[in-house]
N, C-alpha and C positions, 0 to 999 in steps of 0.2 A: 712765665706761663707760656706755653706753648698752643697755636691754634690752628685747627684744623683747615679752616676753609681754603679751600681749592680757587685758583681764578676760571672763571665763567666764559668760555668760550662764545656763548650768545651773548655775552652783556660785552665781549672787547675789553675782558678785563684782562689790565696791563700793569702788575705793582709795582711802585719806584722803591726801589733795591737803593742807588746809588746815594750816601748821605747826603752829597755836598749840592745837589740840585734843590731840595726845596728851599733853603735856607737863600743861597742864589736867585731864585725865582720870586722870592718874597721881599728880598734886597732889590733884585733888580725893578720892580713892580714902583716903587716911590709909594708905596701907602705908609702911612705913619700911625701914631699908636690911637688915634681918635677915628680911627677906621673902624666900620663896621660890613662884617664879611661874608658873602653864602660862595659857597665850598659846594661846587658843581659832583659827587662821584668820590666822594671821598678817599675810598675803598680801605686799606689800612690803616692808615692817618698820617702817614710820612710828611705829608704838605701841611693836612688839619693842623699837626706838633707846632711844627713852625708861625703858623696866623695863629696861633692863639696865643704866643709868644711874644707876637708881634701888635694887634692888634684890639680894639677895644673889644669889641665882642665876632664870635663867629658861629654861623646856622651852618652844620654841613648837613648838605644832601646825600642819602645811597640807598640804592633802592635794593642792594641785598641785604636780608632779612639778618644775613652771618654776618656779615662785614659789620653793620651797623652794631652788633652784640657784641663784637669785636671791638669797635670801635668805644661803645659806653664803657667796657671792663678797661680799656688800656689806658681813656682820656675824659671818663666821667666823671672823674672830679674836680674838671678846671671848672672854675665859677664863671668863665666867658662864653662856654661851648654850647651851644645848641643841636642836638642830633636828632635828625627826622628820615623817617624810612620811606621814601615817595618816589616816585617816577619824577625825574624833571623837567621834561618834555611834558607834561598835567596839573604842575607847578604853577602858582597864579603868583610869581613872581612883586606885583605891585601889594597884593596884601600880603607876602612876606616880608615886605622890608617896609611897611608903614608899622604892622603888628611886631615886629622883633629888632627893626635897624633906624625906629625913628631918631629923628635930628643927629643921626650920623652920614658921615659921607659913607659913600656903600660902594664897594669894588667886588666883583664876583670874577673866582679863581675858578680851576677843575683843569684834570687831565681827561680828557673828553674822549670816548670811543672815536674810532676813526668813522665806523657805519652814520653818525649822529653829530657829527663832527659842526654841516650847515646848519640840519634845523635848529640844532641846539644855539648856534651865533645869529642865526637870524630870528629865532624868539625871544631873542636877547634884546637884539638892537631894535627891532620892528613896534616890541611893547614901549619902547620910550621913555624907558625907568628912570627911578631919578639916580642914574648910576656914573661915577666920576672915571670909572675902567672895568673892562673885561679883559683876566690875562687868564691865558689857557694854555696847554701842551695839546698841541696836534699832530700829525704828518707833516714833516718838514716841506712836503710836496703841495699840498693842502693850505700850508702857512705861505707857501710864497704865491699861490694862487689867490690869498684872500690880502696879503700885503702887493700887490705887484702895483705898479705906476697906473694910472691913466692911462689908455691909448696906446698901451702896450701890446708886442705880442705876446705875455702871458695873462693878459687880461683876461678878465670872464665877464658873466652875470652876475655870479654872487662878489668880483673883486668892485663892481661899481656899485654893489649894494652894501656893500660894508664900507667902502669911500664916501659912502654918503650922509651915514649916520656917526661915522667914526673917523679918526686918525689910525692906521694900525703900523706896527711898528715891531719885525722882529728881535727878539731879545737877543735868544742865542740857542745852537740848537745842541739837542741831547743825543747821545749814541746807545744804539740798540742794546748794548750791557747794560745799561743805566736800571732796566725792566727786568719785572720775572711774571710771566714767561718771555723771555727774548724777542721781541718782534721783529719782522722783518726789514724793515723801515729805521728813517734817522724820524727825529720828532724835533719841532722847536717851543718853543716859545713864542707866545706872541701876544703882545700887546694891543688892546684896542681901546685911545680914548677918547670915550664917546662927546659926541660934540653938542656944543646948548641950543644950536640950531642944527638943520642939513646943511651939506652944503652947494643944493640947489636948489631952484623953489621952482618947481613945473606947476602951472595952473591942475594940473591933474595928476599926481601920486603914482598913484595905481595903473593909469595909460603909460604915463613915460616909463614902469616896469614892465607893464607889460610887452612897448616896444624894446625895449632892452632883450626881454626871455624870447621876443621874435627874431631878433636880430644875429645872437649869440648860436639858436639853437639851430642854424644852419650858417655856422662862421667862417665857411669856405667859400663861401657866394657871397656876391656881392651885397651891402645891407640892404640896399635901397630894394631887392629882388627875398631878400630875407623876412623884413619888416612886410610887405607885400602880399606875400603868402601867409604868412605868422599872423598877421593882422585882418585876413581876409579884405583886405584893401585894393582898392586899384593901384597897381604901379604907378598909373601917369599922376595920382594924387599923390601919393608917395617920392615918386621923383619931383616934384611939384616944390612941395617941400622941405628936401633935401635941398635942391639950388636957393630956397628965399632962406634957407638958414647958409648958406655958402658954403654946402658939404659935399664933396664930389661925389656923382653918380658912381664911379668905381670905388669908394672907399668898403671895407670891412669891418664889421663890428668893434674888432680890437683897436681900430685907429680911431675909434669916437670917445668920447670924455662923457662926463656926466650933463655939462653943461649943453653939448650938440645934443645928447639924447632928451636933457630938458626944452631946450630949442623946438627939438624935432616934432615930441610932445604937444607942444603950446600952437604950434602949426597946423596939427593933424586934428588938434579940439575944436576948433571955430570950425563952429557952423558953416555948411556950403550954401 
């Protein structure tokens, strides 16, 4: 049978044409058959095909109305498959996988629009699911921005907010044929798994991100003059700081780890 739907230029929709990826992406992934699955974007079910093959059960997400009609007529009668039409960005994640994936280990897949690419990995990681991996196709650009080292220069904000919840780990990447319509971009894979604890413990969460998104969003300047402004802080408190954690006044955001920004955190909380 043959189907009309068009891909959606506002949704970033991008179909996986090439056979030999999903099968790849679902190998390379380590979920085994007592997995339980939610399928980020489904779109024509090239990946869905695969996890349900693979997998004990699978909830896929797509919030187009075709795709999804599509999707029931080609793969509605696998006894594993679950199809829901929702935005996933509005998605209450925790009661899906208590109501449809309990006493399963639970891995959430998807080829992600590139526009939705963070919030969607950090509504992932920030809810605290009880999830054993996130593997997803991104912008290979994107991928090596949310996988890069510590105290890198390709670090970011969002590379220490995903190092904190997660292990992430490129798989391997895909070439712009691989899609229809052809994007412009390479795309990878990439692995994230997620960890049973963080892996820092700042007296305050929310402060030591928030000196992070101060630090990062002026990453040409100095941090200690970054965090400052960002934090409406005093510098000399700020520098203060910096030296009882043993971080040099000249250093830049990308030369700090998670554990100096937790440090920096737990310094700037105590009361004056």
């Amino acid at each position: 049978m043959g189907y009309a739907t068009r891909p959606k230029k506002a949704l970033g929709q991008n179909f996986l044409v090439n056979p030999g990826i999903a099968p790849k992406m679902v190998e390379r992934s380590g979920i085994t058959g007592d997995f339980g699955i939610i399928e980020i974007g489904a779109g024509r079910g090239a990946l869905t095909k695969e996890l349900v093959l693979a997998a004990k059960k699978v909830v896929a997400i797509e919030i187009d109305g075709g795709l999804a009609a599509e999707l029931e007529d080609r793969l509605g009668d696998s006894r594993n498959l679950r199809i829901l039409r929702r935005d996933v960005l509005a998605t209450d994640f925790s009661e899906l996988i208590a109501s449809e994936l309990k006493n399963m280990p639970v891995a959430i897949f998807g080829n992600l629009p590139y526009y939705i690419t963070s919030p969607i990995i950090m509504k992932l990681l920030e809810a605290r699911l009880p999830v054993e991996m996130i593997v997803v196709m991104v912008q290979k650009e994107a991928a090596r921005r949310l996988a890069a080292k510590e105290a890198s220069r390709e670090s970011g904000a969002i590379t220490l907010a995903v190092r904190y919840y997660s292990v992430p780990e490129i798989l391997f990447d895909v070439s712009p044929g691989s899609f229809s319509p052809v994007p412009k971009v390479t795309s990878s894979v990439l692995k994230l798994t997620v960890r049973k604890s963080p892996s820092a413990a700042p007296k305050d969460e929310a402060l030591m991100f928030g000196i992070i998104r101060a630090a990062f969003s002026q990453r040409r300047k100095m941090a200690v003059s970054a965090v400052s402004s960002g934090m409406v802080l005093e510098k000399a408190k700020v520098g203060a700081a910096f030296s009882l954690c043993g971080i040099s006044l000249a250093a830049r955001a990308e030369q700090l780890s998670l554990s100096d920004f937790a440090a920096l955190s737990d310094c700037l909380s105590v009361p004056e």
